[in-house]
C-alpha positions in Angstrom: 39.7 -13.4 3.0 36.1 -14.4 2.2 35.1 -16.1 -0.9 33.1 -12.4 -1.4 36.0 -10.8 -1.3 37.9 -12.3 -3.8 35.5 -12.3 -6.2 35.1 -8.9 -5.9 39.0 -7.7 -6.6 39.6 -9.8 -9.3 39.5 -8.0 -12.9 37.3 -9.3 -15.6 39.7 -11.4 -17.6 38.8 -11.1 -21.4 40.7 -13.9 -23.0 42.4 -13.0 -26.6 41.3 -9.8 -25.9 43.7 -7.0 -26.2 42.6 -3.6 -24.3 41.3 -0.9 -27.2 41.0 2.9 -27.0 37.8 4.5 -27.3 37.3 6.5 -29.9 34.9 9.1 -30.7 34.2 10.4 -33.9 33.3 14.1 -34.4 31.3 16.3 -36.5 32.2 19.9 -37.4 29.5 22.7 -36.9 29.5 25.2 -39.9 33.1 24.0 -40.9 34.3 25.8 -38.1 37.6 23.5 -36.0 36.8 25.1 -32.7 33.2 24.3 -33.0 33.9 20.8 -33.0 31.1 18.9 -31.4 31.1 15.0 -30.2 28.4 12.8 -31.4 27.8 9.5 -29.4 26.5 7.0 -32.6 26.2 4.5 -29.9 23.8 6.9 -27.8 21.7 7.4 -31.4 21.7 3.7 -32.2 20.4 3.0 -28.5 17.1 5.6 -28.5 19.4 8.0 -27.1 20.3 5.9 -24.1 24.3 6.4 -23.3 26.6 3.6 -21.4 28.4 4.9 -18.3 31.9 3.7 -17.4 31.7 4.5 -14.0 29.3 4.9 -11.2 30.2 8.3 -11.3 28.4 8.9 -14.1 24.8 6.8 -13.2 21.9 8.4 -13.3 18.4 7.1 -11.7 16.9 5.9 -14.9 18.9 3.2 -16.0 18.4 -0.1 -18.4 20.8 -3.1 -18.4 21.8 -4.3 -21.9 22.8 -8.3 -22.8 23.8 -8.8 -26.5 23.0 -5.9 -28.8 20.1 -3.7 -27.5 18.0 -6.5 -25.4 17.4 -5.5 -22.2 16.6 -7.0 -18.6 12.8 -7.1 -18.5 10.5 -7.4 -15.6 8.0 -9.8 -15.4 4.5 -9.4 -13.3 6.0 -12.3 -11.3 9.2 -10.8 -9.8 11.3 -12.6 -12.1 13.4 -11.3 -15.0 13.6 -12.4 -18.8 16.1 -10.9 -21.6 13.6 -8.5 -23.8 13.3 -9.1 -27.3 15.9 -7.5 -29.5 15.1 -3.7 -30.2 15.0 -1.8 -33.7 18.2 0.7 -34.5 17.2 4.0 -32.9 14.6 2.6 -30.0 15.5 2.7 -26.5 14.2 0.2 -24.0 10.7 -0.3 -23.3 9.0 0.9 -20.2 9.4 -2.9 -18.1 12.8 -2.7 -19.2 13.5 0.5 -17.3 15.1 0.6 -13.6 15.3 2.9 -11.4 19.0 2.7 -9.6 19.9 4.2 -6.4 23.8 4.5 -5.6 25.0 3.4 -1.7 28.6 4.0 -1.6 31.7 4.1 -3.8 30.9 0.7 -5.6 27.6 0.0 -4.8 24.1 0.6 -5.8 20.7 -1.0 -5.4 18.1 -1.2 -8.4 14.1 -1.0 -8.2 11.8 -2.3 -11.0 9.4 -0.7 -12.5 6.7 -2.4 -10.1 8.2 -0.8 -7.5 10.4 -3.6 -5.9 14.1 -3.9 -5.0 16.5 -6.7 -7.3 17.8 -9.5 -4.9 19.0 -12.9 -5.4 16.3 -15.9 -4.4 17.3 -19.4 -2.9 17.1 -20.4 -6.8 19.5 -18.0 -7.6 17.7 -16.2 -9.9 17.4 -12.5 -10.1 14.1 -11.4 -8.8 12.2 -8.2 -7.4 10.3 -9.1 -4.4 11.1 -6.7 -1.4 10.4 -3.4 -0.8 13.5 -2.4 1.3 17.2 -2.6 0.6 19.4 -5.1 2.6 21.9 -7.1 2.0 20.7 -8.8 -1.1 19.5 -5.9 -2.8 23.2 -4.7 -2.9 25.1 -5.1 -6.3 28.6 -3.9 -7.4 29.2 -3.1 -11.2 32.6 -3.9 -12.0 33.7 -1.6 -15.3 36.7 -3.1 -16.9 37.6 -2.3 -20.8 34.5 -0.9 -22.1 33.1 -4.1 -20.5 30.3 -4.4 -17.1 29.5 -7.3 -14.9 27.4 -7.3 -12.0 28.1 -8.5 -8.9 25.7 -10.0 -6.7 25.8 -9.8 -2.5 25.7 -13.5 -3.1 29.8 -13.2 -4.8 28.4 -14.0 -8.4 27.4 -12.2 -10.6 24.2 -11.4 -12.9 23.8 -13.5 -16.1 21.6 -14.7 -18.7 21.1 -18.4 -19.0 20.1 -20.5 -22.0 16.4 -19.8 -21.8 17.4 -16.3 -21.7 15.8 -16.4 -17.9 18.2 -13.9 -15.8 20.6 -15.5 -13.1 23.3 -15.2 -10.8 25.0 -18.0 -10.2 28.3 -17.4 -12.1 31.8 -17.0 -9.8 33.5 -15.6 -12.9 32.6 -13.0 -15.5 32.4 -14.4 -19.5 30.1 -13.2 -22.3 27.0 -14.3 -21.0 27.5 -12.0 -17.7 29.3 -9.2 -19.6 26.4 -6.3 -20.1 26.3 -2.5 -20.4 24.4 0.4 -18.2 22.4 2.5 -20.0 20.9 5.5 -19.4 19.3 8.7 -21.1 21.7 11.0 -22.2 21.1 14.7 -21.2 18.5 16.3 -22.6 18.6 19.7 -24.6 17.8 22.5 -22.5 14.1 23.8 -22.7 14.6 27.4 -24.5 11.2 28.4 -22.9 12.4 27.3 -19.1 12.2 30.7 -17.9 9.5 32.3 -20.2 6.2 32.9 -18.9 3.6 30.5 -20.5 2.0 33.5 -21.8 4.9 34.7 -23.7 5.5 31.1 -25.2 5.5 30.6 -29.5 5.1 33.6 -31.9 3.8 37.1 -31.5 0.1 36.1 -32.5 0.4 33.5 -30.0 1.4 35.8 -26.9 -1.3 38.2 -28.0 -4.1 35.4 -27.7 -2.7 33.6 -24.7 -2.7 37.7 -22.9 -6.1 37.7 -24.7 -7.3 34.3 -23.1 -6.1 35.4 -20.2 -8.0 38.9 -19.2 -10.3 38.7 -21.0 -13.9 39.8 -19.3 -16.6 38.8 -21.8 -19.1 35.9 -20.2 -19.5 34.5 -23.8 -15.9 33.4 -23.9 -15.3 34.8 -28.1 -12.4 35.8 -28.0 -12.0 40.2 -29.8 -8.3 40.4 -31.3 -7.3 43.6 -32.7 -7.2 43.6 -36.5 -4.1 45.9 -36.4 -0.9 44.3 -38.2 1.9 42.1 -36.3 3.9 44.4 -37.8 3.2 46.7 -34.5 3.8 44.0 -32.1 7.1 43.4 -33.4 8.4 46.9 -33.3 7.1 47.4 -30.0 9.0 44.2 -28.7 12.5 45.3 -30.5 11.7 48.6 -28.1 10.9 47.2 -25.2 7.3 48.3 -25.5 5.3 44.5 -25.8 3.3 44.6 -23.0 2.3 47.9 -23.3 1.6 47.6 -27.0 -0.8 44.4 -26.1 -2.7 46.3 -23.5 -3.5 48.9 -25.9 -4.8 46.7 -28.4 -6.9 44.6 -26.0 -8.1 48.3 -24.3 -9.4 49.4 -27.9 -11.4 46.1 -28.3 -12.5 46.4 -24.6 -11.3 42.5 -24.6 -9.2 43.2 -21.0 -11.1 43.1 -18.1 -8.5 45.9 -16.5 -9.2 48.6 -19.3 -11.5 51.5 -18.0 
């Protein structure tokens, strides 16, 4: 068996360590049980930016974590530094942000944000040089009790060095290799994703956006009808909006479609 190889199958060993259950705390919505909701306070604390514990879960936009919310950053240079620490409630900063591509069961192969691939250099430092993935730009999280390494092509794995310079040169996993993968949690789905951008905001909005739209006059001044709002919102409780809207822009001839 290569020396690859066993790197690869063993566990992470955490000394003194015994294995813990995560635990999630939950809120209640409106005091009701069954609308129990989780909230990830590690997610909040992170910018929003949510650990995976599989590959399963990996997502394209990702940021690696060292120590407590300082992240791998890319330098102009094609070498990588660990970021300065980050603020409660901040996520990453835009040359800490990776993009990661997944290639099979276990690995995946991550792009900086100048557009190159991570490898291992004859220095064995990380670095992001090349613009294709081969063999080097191949790298296997391991996931082991709430814990991540990275494992290198090269059979060790990424780590962060005394000058806080990023590295991979370690055969075995210990604090200074043990990380987290981040990424953004799912965002809240867009309540106007299917509404035309003319019927977007409140009633006097959608009458001046319908306005804005049809309107005919040269001089661009816009004639809204000085009826109440009152009338728009009956006629949209009976299914009448659009109608309604025509009519007002036909009396101030502000619709280049009115006779």
């Amino acid at each position: 068996m290569s020396e690859y190889e066993q790197v690869r199958k063993k566990k992470l060993v955490l000394k003194g360590e015994k294995p813990k259950t995560k635990k999630r705390k939950r809120s209640k919505v409106d005091g009701d049980k069954k609308g129990e909701v989780e909230v990830d306070h590690d997610s909040i604390k992170h910018g929003g930016w949510s650990k995976i514990s599989d590959l399963t879960e990996l997502t394209p936009t990702v940021a690696i974590e060292f120590r407590d919310r300082c992240y791998l950053k890319a330098l102009d240079n094609g070498l990588f530094t660990l970021g300065a620490p980050h603020d409660e409630g901040e996520g990453p900063s835009p040359e800490e942000i990776l993009t990661a591509f997944v290639l099979n069961d276990t690995k995946i192969s991550l792009k900086s944000g100048y557009g190159m691939y991570l490898s291992v250099d004859k220095k064995e430092r990380v670095v992001a040089r090349t613009e294709a993935v081969g063999a080097l730009e191949q790298w296997e999280p391991i996931f082991q009790d709430g814990k991540v390494a990275i494992l290198g092509s090269t059979g060790c794995f990424i780590s962060v060095d005394e000058d806080d310079d990023i590295i991979c040169n370690k055969k075995t996993a210990g604090p200074m290799e043990y990380c987290q993968i981040r990424h953004l949690a799912k965002k809240e789905e867009d309540p106007y994703k299917d509404v035309p951008q003319e019927e977007q905001g409140t009633l006097e909005d959608i009458e001046v956006n319908y306005v804005k739209k049809f309107q005919k006059f040269q001089d661009k001044k816009m004639r809204l009808s000085k009826d109440k709002v009152s009338v728009l919102k009956k006629a949209k409780d009976e299914g009448q909006l659009h109608e309604t809207l025509l009519d007002r822009r036909s009396k101030m001839k502000a619709d280049r479609y009115c006779k």
